[in-house]
C-alpha positions in Angstrom: -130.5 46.0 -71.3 -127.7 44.4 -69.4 -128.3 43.3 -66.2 -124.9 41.5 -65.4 -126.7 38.4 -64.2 -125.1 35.6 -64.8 -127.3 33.8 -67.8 -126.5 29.8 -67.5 -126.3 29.4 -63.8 -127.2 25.2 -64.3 -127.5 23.4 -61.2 -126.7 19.7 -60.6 -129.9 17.8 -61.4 -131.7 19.9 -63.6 -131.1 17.6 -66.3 -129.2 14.2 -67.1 -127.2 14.3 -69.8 -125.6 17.0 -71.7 -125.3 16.8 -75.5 -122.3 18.9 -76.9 -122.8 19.8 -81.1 -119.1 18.7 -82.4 -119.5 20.6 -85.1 -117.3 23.1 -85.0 -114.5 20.3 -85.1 -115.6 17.7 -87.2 -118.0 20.1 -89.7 -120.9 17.8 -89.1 -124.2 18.8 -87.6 -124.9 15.5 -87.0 -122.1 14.5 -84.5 -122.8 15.0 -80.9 -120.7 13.5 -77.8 -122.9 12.9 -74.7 -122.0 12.6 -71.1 -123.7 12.3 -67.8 -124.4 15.6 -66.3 -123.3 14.3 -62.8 -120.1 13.7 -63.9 -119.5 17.6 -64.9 -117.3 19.8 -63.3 -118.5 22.4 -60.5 -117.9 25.8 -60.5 -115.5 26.4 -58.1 -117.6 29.1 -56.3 -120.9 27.6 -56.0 -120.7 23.9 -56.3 -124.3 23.1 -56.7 -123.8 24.7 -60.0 -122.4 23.1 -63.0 -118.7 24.8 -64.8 -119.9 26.8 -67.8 -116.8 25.9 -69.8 -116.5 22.2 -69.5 -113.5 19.8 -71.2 -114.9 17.7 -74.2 -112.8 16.0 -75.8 -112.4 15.2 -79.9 -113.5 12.3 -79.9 -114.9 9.5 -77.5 -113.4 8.6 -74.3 -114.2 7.3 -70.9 -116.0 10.2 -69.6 -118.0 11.3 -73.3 -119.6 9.1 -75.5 -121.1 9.2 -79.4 -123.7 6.7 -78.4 -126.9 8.3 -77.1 -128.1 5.0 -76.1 -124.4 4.1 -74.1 -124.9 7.7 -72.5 -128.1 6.8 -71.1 -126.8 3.1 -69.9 -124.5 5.0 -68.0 -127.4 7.8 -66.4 -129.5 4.5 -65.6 -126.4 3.0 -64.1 -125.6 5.9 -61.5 -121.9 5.8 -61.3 -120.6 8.6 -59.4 -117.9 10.4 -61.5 -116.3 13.3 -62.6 -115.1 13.9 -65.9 -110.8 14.0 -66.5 -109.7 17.2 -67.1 -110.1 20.7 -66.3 -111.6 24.2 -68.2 -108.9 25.3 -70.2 -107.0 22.5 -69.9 -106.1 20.5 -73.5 
C-alpha cells in the first residue's frame, strides 16, 4: 500500500559517514567513495534532514574519499564542511 510518506527522511547525526557503491560507474562491487555525513547537503525544506540526491563525484576529491580509513580521520577530525556541488549539478 502506498502511503506517500516520504521513505529516507535521514537526519543530520544519525550516522557518520556515508558509503556510496561506485558500481554503477566503474563496474566494481568493490569500489566505494566515502564522505562525512556532516558535510552533506540539506534539503532545502527541512534542514535537519540530509538531500536524498547528493553530488558524488567519479572519482576522489576533497570532499569524497576511497580510503575508509582517510574518511574516518576526517569524522574524528570534526571539520565543518559542506560538500562542492549541488543535486543535479555535473
Amino acid at each position: 500500500m502506498f502511503t506517500g510518506d516520504d521513505t529516507r527522511p535521514y537526519k543530520f547525526g544519525e550516522f557518520g559517514l556515508l558509503a556510496v557503491s561506485m558500481h554503477p560507474s566503474t563496474g566494481n562491487w568493490s569500489d566505494f567513495l566515502f564522505t562525512v555525513s556532516d558535510w552533506l547537503i540539506e534539503r532545502p525544506e527541512n534542514t535537519d534532514q540530509i538531500l536524498k540526491f547528493q553530488p558524488v563525484p567519479k572519482q576522489k576529491d576533497d570532499d569524497w574519499t576511497d580510503n575508509l580509513p582517510e574518511a574516518i580521520d576526517w569524522l574524528i577530525k570534526g571539520r565543518r564542511k559542506k560538500i562542492a556541488g549541488r543535486s543535479g549539478e555535473s
